[in-house]
C-alpha positions, 0 to 999 in steps of 0.5 A: 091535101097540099102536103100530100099533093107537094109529096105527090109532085115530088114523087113523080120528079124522082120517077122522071130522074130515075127513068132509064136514060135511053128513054126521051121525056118531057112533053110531045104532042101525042100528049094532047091526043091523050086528053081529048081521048080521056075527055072523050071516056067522060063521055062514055062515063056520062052515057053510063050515067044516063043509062042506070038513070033510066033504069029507075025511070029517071030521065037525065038529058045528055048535058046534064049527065055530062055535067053531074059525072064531071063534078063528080070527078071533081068531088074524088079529088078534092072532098076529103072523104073516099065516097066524094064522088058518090054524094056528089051524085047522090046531092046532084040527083036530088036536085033534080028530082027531090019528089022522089025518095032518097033511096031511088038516088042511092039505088041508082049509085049503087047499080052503077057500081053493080054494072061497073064493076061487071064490066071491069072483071069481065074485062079484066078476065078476058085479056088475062086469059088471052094475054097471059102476061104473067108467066103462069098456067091459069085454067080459064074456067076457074079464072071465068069462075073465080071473077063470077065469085068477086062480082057475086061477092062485091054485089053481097056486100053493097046490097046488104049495105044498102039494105041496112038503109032501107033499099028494096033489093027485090025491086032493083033486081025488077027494074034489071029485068024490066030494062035489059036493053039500058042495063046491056048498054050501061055495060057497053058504055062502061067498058068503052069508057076504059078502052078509050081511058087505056087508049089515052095512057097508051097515045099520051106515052108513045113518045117515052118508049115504053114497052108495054103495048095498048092491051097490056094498059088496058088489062092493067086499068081495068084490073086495077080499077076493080079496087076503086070499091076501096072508098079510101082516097086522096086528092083522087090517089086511091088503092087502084092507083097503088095497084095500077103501079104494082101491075105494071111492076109486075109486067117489066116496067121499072118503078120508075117508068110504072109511076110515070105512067101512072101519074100520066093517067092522074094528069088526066083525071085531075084536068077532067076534075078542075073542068068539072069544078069550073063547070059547077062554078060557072053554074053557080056564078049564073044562079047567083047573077040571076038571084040578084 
């Protein structure tokens, strides 16, 4: 992990060395904008959280979801598996409630996944077809078809997984039905999370003259988040960051300039994850203290 996050810092100085020379670099204030648009699509991300839980009757306060999805980033980056984030939840779940079966707690994950990735085709689909920004004639339908297809695939492929561990399936698509209204909502606080996660990237690079605008960004990491499935990472480095940078390759952007941006958005998930951990530690320092 240290070596690849030293090659990681080294990569991101050639990105800074090679970017053009009329575009200004280094810090600014639109910086700190960025952040607290990031920190604020935590919140959206915990309000996503909150709703799936809902969905199996399990009632999470806003504190507590807050605190379970931060640490979640947190266990992306530093557990050396591709899935830190999940058994993060799956753990902080059964704590919680650990009357309850195991599976209801890996339902719950995987719903989200579900309705997480929804709305990032859908997402990703809309401004595709609005956008248009790679110069080639799609038919909408077929593009409105073609996501339908990666959704239903995505969706096979997790449930029957999960089936293998004895999740009901039938009972899922039940508790869909049952809760409409929190499921709409887990869509709604999905897709926000990213508009306020592009936002970020958009505000934080303002001063570096980039040329891409607010809904290029936002089409860019919705897409690219669609490979987030992939449950290969390190040290929070994944398949949707190297997609992210090819995206924007293929937008205009130099490699150079793709990296920064990139990196950008890494800066800030890595601060949201060194928040969560501190969190947790605290939590623990207190358990301890009050132990003795």
């Amino acid at each position: 992990m240290v070596v690849a996050l030293l090659g990681l810092t080294a990569l991101t100085l050639w990105a800074w060395q090679q970017r053009p020379a009329t575009l200004s670099g280094g810090w600014h204030e639109q910086l700190l904008a960025g952040l607290v648009l990031s920190l604020c699509s935590l919140f959206a991300y915990s309000a996503r959280f909150r709703r799936v839980m809902r969905l199996l009757d399990l009632d999470l306060n806003r504190l507590e979801s807050l605190r379970i999805v931060s640490f979640a980033v947190f266990c992306q980056f530093f557990l050396p598996v591709g899935a830190g984030a999940e058994i993060a939840k799956f753990f902080k779940l059964r704590g919680l409630a650990p009357q309850r079966r195991a599976l209801v707690s890996a339902a719950g994950i995987v719903l989200e996944h579900l309705l997480g990735l929804v709305a990032l085709v859908t997402t990703a689909s809309v401004l595709f077809a609005v956008l248009r920004p790679f110069a080639i004639e799609v038919d909408v339908q077929l593009l409105a078809l073609g996501a339908l297809v990666i959704v239903a695939l995505a969706a096979t492929i997790l449930l029957r997984r999960q089936r293998a561990q004895g999740l009901d399936t039938r009972q899922l698509v039940a508790r869909l039905r049952a809760h409409k209204w929190d499921a709409a909502l887990a869509l709604v606080w999905s897709v926000l999370m990213h508009v306020l996660l592009a936002a970020a990237v958009y505000v934080g690079s303002l001063a570096w003259e980039m040329t891409l605008g607010y809904w290029q960004i936002l089409l860019v990491l919705s897409a690219a988040a669609v490979f987030q499935a992939v449950p290969v990472s390190l040290i929070g480095l994944g398949v949707a960051d190297v997609a992210g940078s090819g995206l924007y390759v293929a937008l205009g952007l130099p490699l150079s300039s793709a990296l920064v941006l990139v990196s950008l958005l890494y800066s800030y998930r890595l601060l949201i994850a060194l928040l969560g951990g501190l969190w947790e530690l605290d939590k623990a320092r207190r358990a301890v203290a009050g132990t003795r």
